[in-house]
C-alpha positions in Angstrom: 289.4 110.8 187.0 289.2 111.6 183.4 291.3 110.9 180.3 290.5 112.5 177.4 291.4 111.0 173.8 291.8 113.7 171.1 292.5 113.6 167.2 295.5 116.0 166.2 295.0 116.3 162.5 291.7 115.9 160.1 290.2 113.2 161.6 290.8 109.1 160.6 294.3 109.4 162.9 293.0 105.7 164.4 291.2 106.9 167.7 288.9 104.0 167.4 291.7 101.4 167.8 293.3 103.6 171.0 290.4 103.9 172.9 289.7 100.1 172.3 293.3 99.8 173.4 293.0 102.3 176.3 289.9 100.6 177.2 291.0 97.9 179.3 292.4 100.2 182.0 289.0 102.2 182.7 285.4 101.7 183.8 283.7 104.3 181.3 284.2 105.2 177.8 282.1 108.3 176.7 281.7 109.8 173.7 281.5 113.8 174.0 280.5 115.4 170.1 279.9 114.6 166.6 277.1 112.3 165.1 277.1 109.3 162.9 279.6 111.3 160.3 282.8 109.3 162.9 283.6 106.2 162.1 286.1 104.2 164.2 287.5 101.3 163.0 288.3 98.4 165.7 289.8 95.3 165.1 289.4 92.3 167.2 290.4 88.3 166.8 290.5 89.4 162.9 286.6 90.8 162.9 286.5 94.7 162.2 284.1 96.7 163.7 282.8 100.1 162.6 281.0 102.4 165.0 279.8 105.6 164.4 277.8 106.7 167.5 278.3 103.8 170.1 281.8 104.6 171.8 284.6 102.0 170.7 284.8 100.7 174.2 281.6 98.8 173.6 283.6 95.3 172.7 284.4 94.9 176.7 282.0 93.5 178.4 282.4 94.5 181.7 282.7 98.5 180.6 279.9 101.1 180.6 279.5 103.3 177.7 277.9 106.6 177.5 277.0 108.4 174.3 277.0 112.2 175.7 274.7 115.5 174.7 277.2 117.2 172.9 276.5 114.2 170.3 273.6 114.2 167.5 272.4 110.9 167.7 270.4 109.4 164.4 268.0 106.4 165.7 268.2 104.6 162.7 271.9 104.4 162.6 272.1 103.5 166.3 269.7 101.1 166.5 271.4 99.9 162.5 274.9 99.4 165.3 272.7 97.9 168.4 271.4 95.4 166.0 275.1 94.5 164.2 276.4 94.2 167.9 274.0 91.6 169.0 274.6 89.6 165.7 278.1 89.3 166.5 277.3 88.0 170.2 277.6 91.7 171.8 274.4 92.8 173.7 274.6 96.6 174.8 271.8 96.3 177.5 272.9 97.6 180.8 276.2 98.3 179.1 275.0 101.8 177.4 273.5 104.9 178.4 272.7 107.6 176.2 272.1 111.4 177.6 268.3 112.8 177.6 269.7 116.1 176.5 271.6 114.9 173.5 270.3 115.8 170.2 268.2 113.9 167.1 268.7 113.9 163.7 265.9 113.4 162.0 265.3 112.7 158.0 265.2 116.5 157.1 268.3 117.1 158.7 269.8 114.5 156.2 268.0 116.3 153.3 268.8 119.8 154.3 272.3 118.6 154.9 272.6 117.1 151.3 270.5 119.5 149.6 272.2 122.6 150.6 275.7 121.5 150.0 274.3 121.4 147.1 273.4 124.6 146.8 276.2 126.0 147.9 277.5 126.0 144.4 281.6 127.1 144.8 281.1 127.3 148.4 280.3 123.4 148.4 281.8 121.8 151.8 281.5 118.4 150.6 280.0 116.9 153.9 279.0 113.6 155.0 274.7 114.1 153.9 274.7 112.6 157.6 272.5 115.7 158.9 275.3 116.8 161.7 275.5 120.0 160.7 272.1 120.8 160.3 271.1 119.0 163.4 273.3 121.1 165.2 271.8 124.5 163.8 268.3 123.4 165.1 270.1 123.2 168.2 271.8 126.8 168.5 268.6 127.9 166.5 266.7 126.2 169.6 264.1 124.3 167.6 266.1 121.0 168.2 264.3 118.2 169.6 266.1 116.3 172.3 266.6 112.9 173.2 263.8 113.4 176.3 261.8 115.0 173.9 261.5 112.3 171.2 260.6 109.9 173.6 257.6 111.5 175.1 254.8 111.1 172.4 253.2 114.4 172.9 256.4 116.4 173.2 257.9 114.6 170.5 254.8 115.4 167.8 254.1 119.4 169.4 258.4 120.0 168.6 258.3 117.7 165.3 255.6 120.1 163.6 256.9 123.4 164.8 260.9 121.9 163.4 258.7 121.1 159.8 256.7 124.5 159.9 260.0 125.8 159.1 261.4 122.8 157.2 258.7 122.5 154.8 258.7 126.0 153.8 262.5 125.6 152.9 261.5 122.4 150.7 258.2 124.3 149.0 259.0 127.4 148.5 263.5 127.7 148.0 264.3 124.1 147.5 261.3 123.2 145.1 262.0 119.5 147.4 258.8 117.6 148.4 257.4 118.6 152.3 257.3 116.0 154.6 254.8 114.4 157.3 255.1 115.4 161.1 252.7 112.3 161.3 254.6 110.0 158.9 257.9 110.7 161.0 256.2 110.1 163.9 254.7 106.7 162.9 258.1 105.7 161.3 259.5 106.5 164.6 257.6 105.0 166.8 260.3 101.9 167.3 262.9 103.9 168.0 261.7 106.1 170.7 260.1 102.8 172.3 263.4 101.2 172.2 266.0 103.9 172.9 264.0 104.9 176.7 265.9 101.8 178.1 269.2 103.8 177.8 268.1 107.2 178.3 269.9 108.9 181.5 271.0 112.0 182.7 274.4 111.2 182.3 276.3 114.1 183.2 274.3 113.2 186.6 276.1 109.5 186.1 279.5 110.3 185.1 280.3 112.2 187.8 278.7 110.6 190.5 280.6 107.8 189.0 284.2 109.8 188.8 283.1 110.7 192.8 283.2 106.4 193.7 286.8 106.8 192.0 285.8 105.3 188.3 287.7 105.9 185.5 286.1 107.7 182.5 287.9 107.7 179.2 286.3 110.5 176.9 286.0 110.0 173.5 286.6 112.4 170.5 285.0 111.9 167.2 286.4 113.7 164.1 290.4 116.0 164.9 291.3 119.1 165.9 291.7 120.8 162.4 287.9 119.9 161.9 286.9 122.2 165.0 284.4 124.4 164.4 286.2 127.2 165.8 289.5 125.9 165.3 290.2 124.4 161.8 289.9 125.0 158.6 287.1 126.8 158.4 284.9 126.4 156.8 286.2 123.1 155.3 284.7 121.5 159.3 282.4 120.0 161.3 279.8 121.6 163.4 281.4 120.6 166.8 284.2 120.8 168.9 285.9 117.5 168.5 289.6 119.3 170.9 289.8 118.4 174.7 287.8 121.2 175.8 284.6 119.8 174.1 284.7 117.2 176.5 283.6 119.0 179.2 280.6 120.7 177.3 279.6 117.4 175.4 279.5 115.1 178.8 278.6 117.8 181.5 282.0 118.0 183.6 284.3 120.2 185.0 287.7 120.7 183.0 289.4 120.3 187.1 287.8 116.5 186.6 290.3 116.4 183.5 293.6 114.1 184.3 295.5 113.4 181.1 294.7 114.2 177.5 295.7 111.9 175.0 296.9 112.9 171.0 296.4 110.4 168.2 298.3 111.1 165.3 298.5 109.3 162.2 302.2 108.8 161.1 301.6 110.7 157.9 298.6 112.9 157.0 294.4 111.8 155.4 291.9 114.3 154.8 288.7 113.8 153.7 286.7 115.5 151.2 287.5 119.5 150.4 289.3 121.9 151.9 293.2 123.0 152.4 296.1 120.3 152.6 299.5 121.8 152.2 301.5 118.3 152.6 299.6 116.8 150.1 301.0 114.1 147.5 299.3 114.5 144.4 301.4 111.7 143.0 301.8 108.2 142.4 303.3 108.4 145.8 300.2 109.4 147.7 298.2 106.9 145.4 301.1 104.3 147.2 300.1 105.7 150.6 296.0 105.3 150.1 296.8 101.8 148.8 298.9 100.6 151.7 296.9 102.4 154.2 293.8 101.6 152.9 292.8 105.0 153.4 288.8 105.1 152.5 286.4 106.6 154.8 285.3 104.7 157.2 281.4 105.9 157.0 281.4 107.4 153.4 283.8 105.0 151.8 285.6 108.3 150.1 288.9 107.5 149.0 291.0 110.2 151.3 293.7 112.4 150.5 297.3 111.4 151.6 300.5 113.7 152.4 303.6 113.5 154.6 303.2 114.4 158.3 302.7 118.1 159.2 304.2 119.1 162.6 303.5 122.8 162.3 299.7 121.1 162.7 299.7 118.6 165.1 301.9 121.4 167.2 299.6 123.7 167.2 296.8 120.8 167.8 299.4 119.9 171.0 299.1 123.5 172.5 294.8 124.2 172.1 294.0 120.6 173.2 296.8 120.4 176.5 297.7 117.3 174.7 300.2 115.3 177.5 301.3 112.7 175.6 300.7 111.3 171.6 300.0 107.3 170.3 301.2 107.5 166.9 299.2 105.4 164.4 300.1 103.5 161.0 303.7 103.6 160.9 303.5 100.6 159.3 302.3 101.7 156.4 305.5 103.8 155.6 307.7 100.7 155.8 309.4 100.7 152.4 309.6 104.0 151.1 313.0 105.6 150.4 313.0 108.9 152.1 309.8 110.5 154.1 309.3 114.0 155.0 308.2 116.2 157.2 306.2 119.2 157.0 308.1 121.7 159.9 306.9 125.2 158.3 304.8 127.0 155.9 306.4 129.7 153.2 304.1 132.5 152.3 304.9 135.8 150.0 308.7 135.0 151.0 307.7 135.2 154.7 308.4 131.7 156.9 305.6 130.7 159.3 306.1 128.8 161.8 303.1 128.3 163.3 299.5 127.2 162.0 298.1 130.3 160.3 293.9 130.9 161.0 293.9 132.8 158.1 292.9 130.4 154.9 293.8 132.6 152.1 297.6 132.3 153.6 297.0 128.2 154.8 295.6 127.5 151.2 298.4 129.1 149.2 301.8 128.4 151.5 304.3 126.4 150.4 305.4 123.6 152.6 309.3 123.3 154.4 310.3 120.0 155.1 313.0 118.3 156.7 313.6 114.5 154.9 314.8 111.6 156.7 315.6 108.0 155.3 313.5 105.3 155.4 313.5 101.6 156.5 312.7 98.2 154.5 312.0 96.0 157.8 308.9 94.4 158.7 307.7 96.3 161.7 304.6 94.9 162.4 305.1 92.2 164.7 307.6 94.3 166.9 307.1 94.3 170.5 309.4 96.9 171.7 310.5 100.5 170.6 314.6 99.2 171.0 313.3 96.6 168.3 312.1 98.5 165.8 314.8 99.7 162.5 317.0 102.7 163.6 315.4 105.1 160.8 312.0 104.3 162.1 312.9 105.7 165.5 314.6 108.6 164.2 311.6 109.2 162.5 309.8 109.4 166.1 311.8 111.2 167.4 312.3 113.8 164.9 308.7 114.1 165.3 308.6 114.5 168.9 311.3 117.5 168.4 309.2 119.5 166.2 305.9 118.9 168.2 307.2 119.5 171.3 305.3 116.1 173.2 306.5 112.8 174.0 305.0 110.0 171.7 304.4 107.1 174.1 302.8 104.4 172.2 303.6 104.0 168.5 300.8 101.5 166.3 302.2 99.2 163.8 299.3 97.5 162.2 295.1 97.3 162.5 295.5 94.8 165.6 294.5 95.7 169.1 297.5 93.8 170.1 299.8 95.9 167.3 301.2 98.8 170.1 304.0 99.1 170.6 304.5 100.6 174.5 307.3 103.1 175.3 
């Protein structure tokens, strides 16, 4: 069956190191939305790998991995990760499949995407310049060329110059940007269609065929929950559905093929770029929290914003995504400081809410409620087991697992695959 692996916050929770973890105990890791904007971190026998398309399962070498349609897939940086895999020893022939109906992203998706955040003026959203977005509205827009298209010549050049009819007139005439060449793009090109037909499937067709033999599929979520399109903090998102339910839409199954769905949680709270954060630490102790955590984009580099941990969030992220049970990630890094909070409701206009508002206006301007606990001084990152670890720590847990409602079962203690602590 299928277990599905969901972020429950902004994205950066750690989901790169879980599935790698998770891994071990499946046959197929498959990545269901997003493009090369993820970036999941994985650690192995100290040397850190960063993928952004290829799932994080990639590092076994008796796994499959599938990269499914709901993602946007950009050539150069997939063939940029192909490349650094075989470097360090890793070949991904015969080990990855990639879905003839997934998306491309092209190099006027990148400038669209960078040029019209620019643009946007106050409205700026202060995305990646990766071209997801825009990739994905050639998709819904239905002038999107596919994975099956781009590696059929004459497909690939009759979609490219109906795309840059459209394009160029954008550049010319609105963003006073330079056009572009259908037949430069499809020259500059020309190695990565050649090369990518050797893993192009019809992998919904795979996958559950696959799940029919009795193989276990481990889905793969880029981005979190409060970067939905539909729901998070719009319009501070991506343009995909990174919850549970994107899974079935991003790999072609049925939600009844669905076993367990697995929340990652980061033990305090990172957001990147703009948008609403009411935990936020705007003080020297968030500057302490990005410092310990090394919390810097994993693709961008962007320092990221640090606060305490927001239950009324990852509750609500608990109850849309069905989430069964939670790995909670970098509770290392709050070894050390005195007290640590938790965000358990949101004060607006003198009214309490306890539950995550939709409405931005009220999420932008609400105070936050916490409930403070103390904190611990012990090393925690070489402990084994959860009756091993300092007495505040675990109150901590389980304070969490109160207000959220959901069982944490596997708690992370440091960048190592081995650093999991099982409950």
């Amino acid at each position: 069956m299928v277990e599905v692996v969901v972020g429950t916050q902004w994205g950066d929770e750690g989901k790169g190191k879980v599935i790698d973890y998770l891994a071990k105990n499946v046959d197929i890791i498959a990545r269901y939305q997003g493009g090369a904007n993820a970036g999941h971190t994985v650690v192995v026998n100290n040397n850190k790998f960063v993928f952004h398309l290829i799932p994080s399962g990639i590092l076994y070498s008796d796994k499959i991995c599938v990269i499914g349609n709901g993602v946007v897939i950009d050539p150069v940086a997939l063939f940029e990760e192909i490349e650094y895999l075989k470097k360090n020893g890793i070949d991904v022939e015969n080990k990855l499949y990639i879905a003839e109906n997934a998306h491309i992203t092209l190099p006027y998706h990148k400038i669209l995407d960078q040029v019209e955040d620019k643009f946007r003026g106050r409205g700026k959203l202060g995305t990646t310049g990766r071209g997801i977005g825009t990739t994905y509205t050639d998709k819904y827009a239905r002038i999107g060329i596919r994975v099956v298209d781009f590696i059929d010549d004459d497909v690939f050049m009759e979609k490219l110059k109906i795309a840059l009819e459209l394009k160029n007139y954008l550049f010319k005439e609105y963003y006073k940007e330079e056009i572009l060449s259908s037949e430069k793009i499809f020259k500059e090109y020309e190695f990565y269609r050649n090369e990518m037909k050797k893993f192009v499937i019809n992998t919904s067709l795979y996958l559950n065929e696959e799940i029919e033999k009795g193989k276990k599929v481990l889905a793969e979520g880029a981005q979190g929950t409060f970067l939905d399109i539909d729901f998070g903090t719009y319009p501070y998102v991506t343009a995909s559905n990174p919850i549970s339910g994107g899974a079935c839409i991003g790999l072609g199954i049925s939600p009844k093929k669905i076993e367990k769905i697995i929340g990652v949680a980061k033990a305090y709270t990172t957001r990147v770029g703009m948008g609403p954060f009411p935990t936020e630490i705007k003080d020297n102790l968030g500057e302490r929290l990005r410092s310990i955590g090394n919390e810097f984009g994993a693709t961008t580099g962007r320092p990221r914003r640090c606060g305490w941990f927001d239950a009324v969030l990852v509750k609500f992220a608990c109850i849309i995504n069905g989430i069964d049970e939670i790995v909670l990630t970098k509770l290392d890094v709050l070894t050390g400081f005195e007290k640590i909070k938790i965000g358990v409701a949101y004060k607006y206009e003198g009214k309490i809410i306890e539950n995550y508002p939709l409405n931005s206006k009220i999420f932008s301007n609400c105070d936050v409620i916490y409930e403070e606990i103390d904190g611990w001084n012990e090393d925690i990152s070489k402990v084994k087991s959860y009756k091993e670890l300092p007495k505040n720590a675990k109150k901590y847990i389980e304070k969490i697992e109160e207000k959220i409602n959901v069982k944490i079962t596997k708690i992370s203690t440091g960048f190592l695959r081995e650093q999991i602590i099982e409950r």
